[in-house]
C-alpha positions in Angstrom: 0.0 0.0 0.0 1.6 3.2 -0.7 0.6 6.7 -0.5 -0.4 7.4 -4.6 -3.0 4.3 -4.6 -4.6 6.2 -1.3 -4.7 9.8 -2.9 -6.2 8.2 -6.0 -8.6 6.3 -3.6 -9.3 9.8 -2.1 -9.7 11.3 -5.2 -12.5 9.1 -6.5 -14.2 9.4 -3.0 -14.5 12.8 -3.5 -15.7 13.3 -7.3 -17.4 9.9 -7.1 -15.9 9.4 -10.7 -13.2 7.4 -12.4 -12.6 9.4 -15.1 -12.8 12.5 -13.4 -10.7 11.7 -10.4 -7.9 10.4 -13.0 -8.0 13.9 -14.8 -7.6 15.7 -11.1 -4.6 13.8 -10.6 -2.9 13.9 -13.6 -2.9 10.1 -14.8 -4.9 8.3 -16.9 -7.8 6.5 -16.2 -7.1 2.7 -16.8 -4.0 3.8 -14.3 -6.1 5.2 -11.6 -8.5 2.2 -11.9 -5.3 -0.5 -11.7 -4.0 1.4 -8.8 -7.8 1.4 -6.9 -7.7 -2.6 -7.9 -4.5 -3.6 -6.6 -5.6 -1.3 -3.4 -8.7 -3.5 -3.3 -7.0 -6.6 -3.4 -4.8 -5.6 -0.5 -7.9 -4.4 1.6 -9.2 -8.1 0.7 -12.5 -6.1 -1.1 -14.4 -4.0 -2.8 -13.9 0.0 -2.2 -16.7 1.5 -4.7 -19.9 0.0 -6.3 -19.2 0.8 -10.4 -21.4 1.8 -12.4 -22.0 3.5 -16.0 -22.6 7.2 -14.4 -20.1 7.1 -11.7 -19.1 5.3 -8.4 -20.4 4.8 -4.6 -18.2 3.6 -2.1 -18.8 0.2 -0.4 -19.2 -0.3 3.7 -14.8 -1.2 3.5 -14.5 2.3 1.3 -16.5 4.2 4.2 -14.5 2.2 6.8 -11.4 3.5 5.6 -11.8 6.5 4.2 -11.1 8.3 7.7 -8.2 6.6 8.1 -6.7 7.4 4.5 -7.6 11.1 4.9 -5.8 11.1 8.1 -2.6 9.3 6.2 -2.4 12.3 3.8 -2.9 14.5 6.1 0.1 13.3 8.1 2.5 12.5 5.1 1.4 16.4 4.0 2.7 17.6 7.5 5.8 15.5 7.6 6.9 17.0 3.6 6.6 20.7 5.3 8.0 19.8 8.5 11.0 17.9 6.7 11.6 19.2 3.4 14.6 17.4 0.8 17.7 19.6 1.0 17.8 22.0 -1.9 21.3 21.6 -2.5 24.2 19.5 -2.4 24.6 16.6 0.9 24.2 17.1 4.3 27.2 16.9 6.3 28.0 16.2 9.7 29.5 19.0 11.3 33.0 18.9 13.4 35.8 17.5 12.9 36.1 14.2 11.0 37.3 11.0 12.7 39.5 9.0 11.2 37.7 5.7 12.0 41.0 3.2 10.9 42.1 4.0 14.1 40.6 3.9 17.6 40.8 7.2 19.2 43.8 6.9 21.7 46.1 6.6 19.4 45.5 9.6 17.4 49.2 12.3 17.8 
């Protein structure tokens, strides 16, 4: 289970459309719908009730939903609070130890 499949997820929860819910994020639809399968299988169920004019969620979709949304909203909180380096590696600072030999015999 990874973070995309439960944005996707989210997505169709909120515009209670495949196709729609692709467009929003930027994939196409036989993509979203793999990813909301192989979610599925995982969950060991159904999440939505297809149909020609859109999609419902199931009982497991409404049992989960909560706990998706809160997901996100804790991997959106941990990307601000921790954001990649913009440059270059980090580096310990001090000095370097030479670790080849133990720290006693150092002159």
């Amino acid at each position: 289970m990874d973070v995309r499949k439960i944005a996707y997820f989210l997505a169709v929860c909120e515009e209670l459309n495949f196709t729609r819910a692709a467009r929003r994020c930027n994939v196409a639809q036989p993509s979203l719908s793999a990813a909301i399968q192989r979610l599925e299988k995982e969950l060991g169920g159904p999440l939505f009730v297809r149909s020609v004019t859109g999609a419902q969620l199931t009982r497991l979709g409404y049992a989960v939903r909560p706990h998706f949304e809160k997901i996100i909203q804790h991997t959106e909180f941990l990307r601000k609070a921790f954001p990649k380096p913009t440059a270059g590696r980090i580096r310990p600072q001090g000095r370097a130890r030479d670790s080849r030999r133990p720290p006693s015999s150092r002159v």
